[in-house]
Structures are given as structure tokens and as C-alpha cells.
C-alpha positions as CSV (number, residue, x, y, z in Angstrom):
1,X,51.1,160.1,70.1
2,X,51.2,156.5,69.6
3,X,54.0,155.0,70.9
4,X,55.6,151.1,71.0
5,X,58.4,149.4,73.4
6,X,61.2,147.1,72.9
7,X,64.3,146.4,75.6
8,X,62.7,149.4,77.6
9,X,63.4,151.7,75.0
10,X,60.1,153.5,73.6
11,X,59.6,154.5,70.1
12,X,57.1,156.8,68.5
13,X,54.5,155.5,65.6
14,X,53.5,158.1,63.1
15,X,52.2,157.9,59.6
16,X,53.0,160.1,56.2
17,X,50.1,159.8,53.8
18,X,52.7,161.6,51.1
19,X,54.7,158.8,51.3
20,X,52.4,155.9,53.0
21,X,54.6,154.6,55.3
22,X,54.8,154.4,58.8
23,X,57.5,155.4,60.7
24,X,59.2,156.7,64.4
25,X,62.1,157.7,66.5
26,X,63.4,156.0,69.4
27,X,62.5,159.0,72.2
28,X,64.8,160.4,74.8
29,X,68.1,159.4,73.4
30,X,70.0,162.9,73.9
31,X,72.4,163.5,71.0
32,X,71.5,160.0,69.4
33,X,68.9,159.7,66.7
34,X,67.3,156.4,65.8
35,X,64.9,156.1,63.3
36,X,62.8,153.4,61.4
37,X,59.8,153.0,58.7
38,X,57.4,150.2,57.1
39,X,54.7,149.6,55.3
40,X,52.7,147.9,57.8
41,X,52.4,147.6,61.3
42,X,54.1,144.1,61.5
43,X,57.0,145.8,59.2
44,X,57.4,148.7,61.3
45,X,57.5,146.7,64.5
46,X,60.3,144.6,63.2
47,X,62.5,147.5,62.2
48,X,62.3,149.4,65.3
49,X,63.4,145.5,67.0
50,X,66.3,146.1,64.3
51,X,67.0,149.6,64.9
52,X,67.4,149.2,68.7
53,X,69.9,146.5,68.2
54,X,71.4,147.9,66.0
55,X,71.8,151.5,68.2
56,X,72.9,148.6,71.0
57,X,75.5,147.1,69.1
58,X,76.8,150.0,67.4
59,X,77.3,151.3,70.8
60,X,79.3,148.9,71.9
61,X,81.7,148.4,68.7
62,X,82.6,151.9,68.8
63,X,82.9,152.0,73.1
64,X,80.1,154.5,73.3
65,X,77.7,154.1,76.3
66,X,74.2,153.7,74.9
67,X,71.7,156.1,76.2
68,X,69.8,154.2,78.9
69,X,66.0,153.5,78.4
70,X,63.5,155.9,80.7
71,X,61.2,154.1,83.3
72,X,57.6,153.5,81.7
73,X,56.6,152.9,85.7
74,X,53.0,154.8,86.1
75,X,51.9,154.8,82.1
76,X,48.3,155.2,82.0
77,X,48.0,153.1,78.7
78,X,50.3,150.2,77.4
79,X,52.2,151.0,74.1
80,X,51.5,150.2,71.3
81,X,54.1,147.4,68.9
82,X,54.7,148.4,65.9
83,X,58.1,147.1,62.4
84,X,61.6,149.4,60.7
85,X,64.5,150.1,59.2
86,X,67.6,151.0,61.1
87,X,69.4,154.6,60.7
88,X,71.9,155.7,63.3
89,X,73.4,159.2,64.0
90,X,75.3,161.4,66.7
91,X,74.9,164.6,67.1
């Protein structure tokens, strides 16, 4: 799976020929699900910035503690930085 970063938090890249976009998840959240699409790399790479600071944000209007990112210490392979647009929900 390719994968990019962004304030520690790490988000999956995947691609759906049916609709031809790109798009992820921001993994290991718990109960949280963030998500975020583009056309293009460069568009889906901005929208996962978004979606994180918007999940961020969010968190702290409504006194929620934002999941905390996971260490990437050890990764064999650097991720990869992808753009999105922000969705928010709890579980």
C-alpha cells in the first residue's frame, strides 16, 4: 500500500479507475474516520494537508482529544505525498 505523511499522521493512497480519482484514509485513528480524494497527485496531497487540519481543529472546537499520530521510527521506505478533500466522522 502506498502511503503519504503530514504532522506525523499517515494516510493511505489508492486509486478507483470507476471513478478516476485518487483517494485515502488517515490510518490508525480508532473510532475517527478521515478521508480525502483528487484528481492528481498534487490535488490529493493538498486535501489530505486539509483533512488533517481540519480532523485537528475540529478536535479542538468540540474538546475532543485528537487521536495521536503512530511512530514511523524503523519504516523501511519513506512515504509517499500525495492532495484531498476533507470528511470527518465519529463512530
Amino acid at each position: 500500500m502506498n502511503t503519504m505523511e503530514y504532522r506525523g499522521y499517515t494516510g493511505s493512497v489508492e486509486f478507483s479507475r470507476e471513478d478516476r480519482k485518487l483517494f485515502g484514509r488517515v490510518l490508525h485513528l480508532g473510532r475517527h474516520l478521515v478521508d480525502y480524494e483528487g484528481r492528481s497527485v498534487d490535488e490529493l496531497e493538498q486535501d489530505f494537508h486539509d483533512a488533517i487540519d481540519f480532523y485537528l481543529e475540529f478536535c479542538a472546537e468540540e474538546g475532543i482529544s485528537p487521536v495521536k499520530p503512530r511512530s514511523v521510527e524503523g519504516r523501511a521506505r519513506p512515504a509517499r505525498k500525495p492532495r484531498a478533500k476533507a470528511s470527518v466522522a465519529s463512530l
